[in-house]
C-alpha positions in Angstrom: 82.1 -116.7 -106.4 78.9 -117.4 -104.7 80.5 -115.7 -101.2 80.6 -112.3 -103.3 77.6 -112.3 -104.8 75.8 -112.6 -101.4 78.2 -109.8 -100.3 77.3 -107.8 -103.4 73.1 -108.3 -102.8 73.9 -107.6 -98.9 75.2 -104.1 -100.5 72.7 -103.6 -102.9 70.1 -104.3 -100.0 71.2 -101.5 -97.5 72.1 -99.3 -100.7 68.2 -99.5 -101.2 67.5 -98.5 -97.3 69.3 -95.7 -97.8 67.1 -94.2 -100.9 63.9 -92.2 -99.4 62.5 -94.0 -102.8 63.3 -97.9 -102.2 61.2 -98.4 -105.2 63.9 -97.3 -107.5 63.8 -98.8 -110.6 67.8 -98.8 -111.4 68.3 -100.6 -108.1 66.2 -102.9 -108.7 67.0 -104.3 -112.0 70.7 -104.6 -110.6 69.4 -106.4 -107.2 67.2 -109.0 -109.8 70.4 -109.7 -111.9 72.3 -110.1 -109.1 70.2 -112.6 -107.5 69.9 -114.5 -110.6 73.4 -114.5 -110.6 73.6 -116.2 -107.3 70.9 -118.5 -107.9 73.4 -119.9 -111.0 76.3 -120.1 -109.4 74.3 -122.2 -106.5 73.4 -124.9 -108.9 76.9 -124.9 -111.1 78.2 -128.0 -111.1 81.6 -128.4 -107.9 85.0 -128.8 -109.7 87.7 -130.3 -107.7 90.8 -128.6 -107.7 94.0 -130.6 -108.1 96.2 -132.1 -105.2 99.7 -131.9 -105.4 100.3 -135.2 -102.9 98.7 -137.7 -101.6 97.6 -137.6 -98.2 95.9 -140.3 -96.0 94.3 -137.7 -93.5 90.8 -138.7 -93.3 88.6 -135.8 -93.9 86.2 -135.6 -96.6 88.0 -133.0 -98.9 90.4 -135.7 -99.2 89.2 -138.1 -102.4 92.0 -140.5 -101.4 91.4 -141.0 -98.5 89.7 -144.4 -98.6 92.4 -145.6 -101.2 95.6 -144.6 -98.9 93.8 -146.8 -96.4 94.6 -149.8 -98.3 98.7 -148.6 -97.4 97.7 -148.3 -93.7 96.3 -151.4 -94.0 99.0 -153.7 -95.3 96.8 -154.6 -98.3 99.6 -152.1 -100.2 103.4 -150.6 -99.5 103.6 -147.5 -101.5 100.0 -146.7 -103.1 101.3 -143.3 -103.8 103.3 -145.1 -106.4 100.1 -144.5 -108.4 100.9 -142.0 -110.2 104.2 -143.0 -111.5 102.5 -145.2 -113.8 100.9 -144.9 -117.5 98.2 -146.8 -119.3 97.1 -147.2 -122.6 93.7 -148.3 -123.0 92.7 -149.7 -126.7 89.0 -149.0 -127.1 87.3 -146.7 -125.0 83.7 -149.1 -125.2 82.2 -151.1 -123.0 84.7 -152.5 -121.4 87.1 -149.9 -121.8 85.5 -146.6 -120.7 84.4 -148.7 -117.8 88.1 -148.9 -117.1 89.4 -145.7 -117.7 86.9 -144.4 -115.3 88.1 -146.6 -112.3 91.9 -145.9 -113.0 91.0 -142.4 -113.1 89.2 -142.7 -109.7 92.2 -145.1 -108.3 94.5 -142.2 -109.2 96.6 -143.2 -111.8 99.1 -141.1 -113.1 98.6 -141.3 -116.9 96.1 -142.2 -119.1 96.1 -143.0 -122.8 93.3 -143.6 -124.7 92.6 -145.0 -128.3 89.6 -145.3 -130.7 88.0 -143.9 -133.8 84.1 -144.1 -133.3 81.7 -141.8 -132.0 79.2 -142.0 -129.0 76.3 -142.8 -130.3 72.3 -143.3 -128.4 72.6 -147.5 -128.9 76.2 -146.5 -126.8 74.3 -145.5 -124.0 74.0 -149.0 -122.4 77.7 -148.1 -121.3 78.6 -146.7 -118.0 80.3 -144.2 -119.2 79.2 -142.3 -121.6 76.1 -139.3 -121.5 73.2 -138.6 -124.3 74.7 -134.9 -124.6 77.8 -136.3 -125.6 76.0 -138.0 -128.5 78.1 -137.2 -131.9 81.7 -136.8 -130.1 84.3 -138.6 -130.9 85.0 -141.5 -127.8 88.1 -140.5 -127.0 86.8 -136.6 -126.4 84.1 -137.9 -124.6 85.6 -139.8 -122.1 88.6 -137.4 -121.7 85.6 -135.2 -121.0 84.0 -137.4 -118.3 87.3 -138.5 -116.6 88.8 -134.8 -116.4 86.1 -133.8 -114.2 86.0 -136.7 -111.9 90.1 -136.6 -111.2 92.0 -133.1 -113.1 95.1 -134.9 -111.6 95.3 -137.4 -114.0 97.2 -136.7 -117.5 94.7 -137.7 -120.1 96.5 -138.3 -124.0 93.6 -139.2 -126.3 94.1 -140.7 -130.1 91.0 -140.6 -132.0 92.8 -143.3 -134.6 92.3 -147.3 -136.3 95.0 -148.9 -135.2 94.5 -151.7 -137.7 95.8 -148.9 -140.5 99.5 -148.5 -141.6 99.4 -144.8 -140.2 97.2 -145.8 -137.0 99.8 -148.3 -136.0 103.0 -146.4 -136.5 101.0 -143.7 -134.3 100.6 -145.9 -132.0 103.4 -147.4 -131.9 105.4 -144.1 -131.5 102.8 -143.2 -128.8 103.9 -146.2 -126.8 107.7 -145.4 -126.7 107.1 -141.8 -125.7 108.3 -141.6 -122.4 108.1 -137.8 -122.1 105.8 -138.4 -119.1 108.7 -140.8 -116.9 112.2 -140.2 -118.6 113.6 -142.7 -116.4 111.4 -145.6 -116.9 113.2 -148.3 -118.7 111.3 -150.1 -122.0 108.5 -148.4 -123.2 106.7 -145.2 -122.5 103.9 -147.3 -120.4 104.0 -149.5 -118.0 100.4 -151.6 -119.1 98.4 -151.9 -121.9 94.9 -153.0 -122.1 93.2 -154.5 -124.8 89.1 -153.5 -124.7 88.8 -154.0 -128.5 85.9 -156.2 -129.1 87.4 -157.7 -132.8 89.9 -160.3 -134.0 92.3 -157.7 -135.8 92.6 -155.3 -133.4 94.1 -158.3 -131.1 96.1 -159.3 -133.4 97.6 -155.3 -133.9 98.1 -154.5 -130.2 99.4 -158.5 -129.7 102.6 -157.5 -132.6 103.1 -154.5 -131.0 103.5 -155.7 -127.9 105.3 -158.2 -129.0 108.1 -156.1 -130.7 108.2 -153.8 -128.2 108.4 -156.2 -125.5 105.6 -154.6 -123.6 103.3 -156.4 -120.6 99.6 -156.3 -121.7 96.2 -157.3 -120.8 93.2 -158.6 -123.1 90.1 -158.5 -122.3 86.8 -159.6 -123.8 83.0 -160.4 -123.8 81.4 -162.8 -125.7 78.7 -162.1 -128.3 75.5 -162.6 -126.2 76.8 -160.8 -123.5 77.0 -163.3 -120.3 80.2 -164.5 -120.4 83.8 -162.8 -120.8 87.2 -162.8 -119.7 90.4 -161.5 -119.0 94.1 -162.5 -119.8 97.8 -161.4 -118.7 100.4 -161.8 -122.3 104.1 -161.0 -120.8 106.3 -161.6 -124.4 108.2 -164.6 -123.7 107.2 -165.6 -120.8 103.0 -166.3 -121.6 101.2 -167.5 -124.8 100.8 -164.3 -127.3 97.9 -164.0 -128.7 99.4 -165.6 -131.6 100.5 -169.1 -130.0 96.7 -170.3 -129.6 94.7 -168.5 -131.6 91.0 -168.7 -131.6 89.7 -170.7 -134.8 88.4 -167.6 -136.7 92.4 -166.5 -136.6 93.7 -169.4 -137.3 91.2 -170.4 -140.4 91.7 -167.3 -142.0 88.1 -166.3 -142.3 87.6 -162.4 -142.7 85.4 -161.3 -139.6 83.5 -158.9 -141.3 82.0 -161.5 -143.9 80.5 -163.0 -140.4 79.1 -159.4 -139.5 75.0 -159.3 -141.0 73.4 -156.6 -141.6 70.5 -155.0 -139.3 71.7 -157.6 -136.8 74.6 -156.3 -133.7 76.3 -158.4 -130.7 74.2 -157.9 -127.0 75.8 -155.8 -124.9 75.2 -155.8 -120.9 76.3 -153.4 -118.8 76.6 -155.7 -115.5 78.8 -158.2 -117.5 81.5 -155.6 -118.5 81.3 -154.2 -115.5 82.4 -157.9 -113.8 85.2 -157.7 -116.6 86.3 -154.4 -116.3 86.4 -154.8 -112.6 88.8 -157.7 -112.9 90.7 -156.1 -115.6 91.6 -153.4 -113.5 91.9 -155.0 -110.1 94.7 -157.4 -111.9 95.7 -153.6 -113.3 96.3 -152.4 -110.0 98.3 -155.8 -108.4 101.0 -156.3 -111.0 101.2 -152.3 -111.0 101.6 -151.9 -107.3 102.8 -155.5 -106.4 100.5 -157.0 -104.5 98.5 -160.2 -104.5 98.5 -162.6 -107.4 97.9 -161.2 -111.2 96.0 -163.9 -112.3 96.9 -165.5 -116.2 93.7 -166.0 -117.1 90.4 -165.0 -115.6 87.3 -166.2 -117.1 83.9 -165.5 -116.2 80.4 -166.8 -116.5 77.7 -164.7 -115.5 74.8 -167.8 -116.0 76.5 -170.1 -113.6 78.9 -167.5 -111.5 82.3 -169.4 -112.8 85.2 -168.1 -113.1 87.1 -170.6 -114.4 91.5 -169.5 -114.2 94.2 -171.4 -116.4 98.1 -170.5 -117.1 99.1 -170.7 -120.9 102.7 -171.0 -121.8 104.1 -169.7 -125.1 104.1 -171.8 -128.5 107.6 -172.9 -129.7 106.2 -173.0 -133.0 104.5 -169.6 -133.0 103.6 -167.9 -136.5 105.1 -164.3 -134.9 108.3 -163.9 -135.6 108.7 -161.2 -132.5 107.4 -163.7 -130.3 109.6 -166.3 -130.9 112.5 -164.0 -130.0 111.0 -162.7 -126.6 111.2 -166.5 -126.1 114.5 -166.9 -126.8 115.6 -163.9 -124.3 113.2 -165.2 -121.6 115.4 -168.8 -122.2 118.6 -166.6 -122.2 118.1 -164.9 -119.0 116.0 -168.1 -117.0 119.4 -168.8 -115.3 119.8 -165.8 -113.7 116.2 -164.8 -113.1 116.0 -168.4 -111.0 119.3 -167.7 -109.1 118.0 -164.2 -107.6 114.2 -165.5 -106.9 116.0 -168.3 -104.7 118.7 -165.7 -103.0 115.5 -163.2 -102.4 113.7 -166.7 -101.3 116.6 -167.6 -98.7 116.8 -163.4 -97.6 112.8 -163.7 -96.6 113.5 -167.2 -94.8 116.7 -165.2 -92.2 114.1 -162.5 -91.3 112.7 -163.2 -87.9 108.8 -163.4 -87.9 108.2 -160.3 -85.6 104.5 -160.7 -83.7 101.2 -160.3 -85.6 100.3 -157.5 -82.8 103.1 -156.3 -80.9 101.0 -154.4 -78.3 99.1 -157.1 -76.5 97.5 -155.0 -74.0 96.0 -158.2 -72.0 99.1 -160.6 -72.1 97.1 -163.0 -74.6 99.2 -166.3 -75.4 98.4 -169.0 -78.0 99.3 -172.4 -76.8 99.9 -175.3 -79.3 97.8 -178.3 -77.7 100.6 -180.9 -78.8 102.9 -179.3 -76.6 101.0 -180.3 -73.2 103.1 -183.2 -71.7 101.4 -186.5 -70.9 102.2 -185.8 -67.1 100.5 -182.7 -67.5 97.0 -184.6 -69.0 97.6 -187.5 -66.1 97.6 -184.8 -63.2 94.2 -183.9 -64.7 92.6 -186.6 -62.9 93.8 -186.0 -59.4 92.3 -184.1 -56.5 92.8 -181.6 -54.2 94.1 -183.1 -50.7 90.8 -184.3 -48.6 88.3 -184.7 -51.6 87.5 -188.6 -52.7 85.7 -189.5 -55.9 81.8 -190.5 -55.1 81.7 -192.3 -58.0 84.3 -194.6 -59.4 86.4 -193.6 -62.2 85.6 -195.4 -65.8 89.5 -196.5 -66.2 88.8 -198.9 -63.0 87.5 -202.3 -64.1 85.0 -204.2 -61.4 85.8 -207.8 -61.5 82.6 -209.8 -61.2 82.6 -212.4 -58.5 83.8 -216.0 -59.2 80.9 -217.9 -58.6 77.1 -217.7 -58.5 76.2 -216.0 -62.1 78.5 -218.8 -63.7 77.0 -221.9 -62.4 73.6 -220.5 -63.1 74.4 -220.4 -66.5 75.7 -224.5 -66.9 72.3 -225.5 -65.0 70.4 -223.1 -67.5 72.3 -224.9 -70.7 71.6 -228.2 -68.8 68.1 -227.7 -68.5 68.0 -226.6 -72.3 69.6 -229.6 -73.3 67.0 -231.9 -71.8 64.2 -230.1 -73.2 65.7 -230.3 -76.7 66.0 -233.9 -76.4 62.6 -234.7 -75.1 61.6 -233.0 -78.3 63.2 -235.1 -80.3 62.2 -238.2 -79.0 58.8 -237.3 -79.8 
């Protein structure tokens, strides 16, 4: 658009050269509107059109580029595998727009987003959101933000409480739709990611999980904002959220009794950053396979520790969905164990190829327990018609036989006699 307005005031111009009367009044109201025109369309914001594939061409119309280098690399396979997958992210806050924007950067294929608050001005110590979008709902104004960094992501928003009858069977239905991957075996996703920042909410997304048999993350910051953490739950095979529950959970206490009024939780924007960063980089290694997912990641911003622990499931769990994913991980353990060790024995055949197979300057690695002891002996000998100045420290000088030895009885002799005098004194 801005290329034909410049044409069109290029026009107007020699339309106004060719009046005796430059000055004419029609002409130039159109050239002013014109130029305005222009003038608008120079500061409109840039919209990126969509890309059909992939492409690791380095230019800088390419936006991914830098993330296809991660394939070329080694660091990834297939990173165009992208955007097979779907998310669903529970709680588009702190934590969780944080998220959604870096999926949405990273290319994911499908996004889905839950939550039932509105942006408000105390919201604005997140990273994602904007004073102008003050009033929306969360999930339109992150949907919003996201489409115009990356239109090739498929954004689903549900402005819903999951903790309500009707909120859950929403969600729950929203999970098995698998309109966007027909194909895809279990659920309609392929993660889930827990940014809720209550008790309740765990507890919803941990049962539907759980019943659904669906791999999800939790996530969390603490209350004064310097500490958080993030957790892998695979039904089954890892503690639910249910087989150790925090002591608020377990007591029974209603959280909101412990809410008082006029008085809110911290919030820092550099600690959910930290945990949104590690929610998603564990995201993008168990989606694309590479590296190690970790169970548990906790973090503390005070002392930079991030402390990691595995938690197994509860035999005596209080959900009843959990204690049959247990019972199918137990079922198929036999079989699971027999393929790992065929797969195990398949990588140990393959012939380790060279690290570099160009070696342009015939560089060689020799392992120094390999040298023969001849080899280290032959060290020490010279070139035909060269003799040692000095001797060599493995000879041993013998000291003559007499002289310094008999000098030293005489000495002991002499010592003797003075000690004796002495004592006669």
């Amino acid at each position: 658009m801005e290329v034909e307005l410049k044409e069109m005031l290029d026009e107007i111009q020699s339309l106004k050269q060719s009046f005796p009367d430059s000055s004419n009044p029609s002409i130039e109201k159109l050239h002013f509107h014109v130029k305005r025109l222009a003038d608008l369309a120079k500061s409109a914001p840039v919209w990126r059109s969509k890309v059909k594939d992939m492409s690791a061409e380095v230019v800088d119309s390419n936006p991914y580029s830098r993330l296809m280098a991660l394939q070329r690399m080694g660091i990834v396979e297939n990173y165009k595998r992208i955007r097979e997958f779907s998310v669903a992210i529970v709680r588009v806050g702190g934590i969780g727009s944080v998220a959604a924007e870096m999926l949405t950067r990273c290319g994911i294929g499908r996004l889905l987003l839950y939550d039932y608050d509105k942006v408000e001005l105390a919201n604005m110590n997140r990273l994602c959101f904007h004073p102008e979008q003050a009033g929306m709902t969360k999930t339109d104004a992150a949907v919003q933000t996201l489409q115009d960094i990356n239109p090739d992501v498929v954004l689903e928003s549900y402005t819903l409480n999951i903790t309500t009858v009707q909120g859950f069977e929403t969600f729950m239905s929203s999970l098995e739709n698998k309109t966007f991957r027909p194909e895809k075996e279990g659920s309609g996703v392929d993660l889930v990611l827990s940014c809720v920042d209550n008790y309740e909410a765990r507890m919803v997304v941990n049962q539907a999980c759980n019943e659904l048999n669906q791999t999800w993350m939790e996530s969390g910051v603490s209350e004064d904002a310097v500490s958080g953490h993030i957790q892998l739950l695979i039904p089954g095979e890892t503690a639910c959220f249910a087989c150790a529950p925090p002591s608020v959970v377990a007591s029974g206490v209603d959280e909101r009794t412990l809410k008082r009024e006029g008085v809110c939780a911290a919030s820092f924007p550099t600690t959910m950053g930290v945990v949104a960063g590690l929610l998603v980089q564990n995201t993008l290694k168990y989606l694309l396979k590479f590296g190690h997912v970790s169970p548990f990641q906790g973090y503390n911003s005070l002392k930079d520790y991030f402390p990691t622990m595995e938690m197994r499931p509860n035999p005596q769990c209080s959900n009843a969905a959990c204690l049959e994913r247990q019972k199918e991980y137990l079922l198929a353990k036999p079989a699971r164990d027999a393929a790992k060790a065929k797969m195990e024995a398949e990588v140990l055949l393959v012939a380790e190829g060279p690290l570099h197979a160009d070696n342009e300057w015939n560089i060689s690695v020799v392992n120094d327990r390999e040298i023969d002891a001849k080899d280290t002996a032959s060290l020490d000998t010279l070139p035909e018609g060269l003799t040692r100045e000095l001797p060599s420290a493995d000879e041993f000088l013998e000291l003559p036989a007499s002289g310094p030895a008999e000098m030293c009885v005489d000495d002991l002799e002499e010592l003797k006699k003075q000690l004796e005098a002495l004592n006669a004194d």
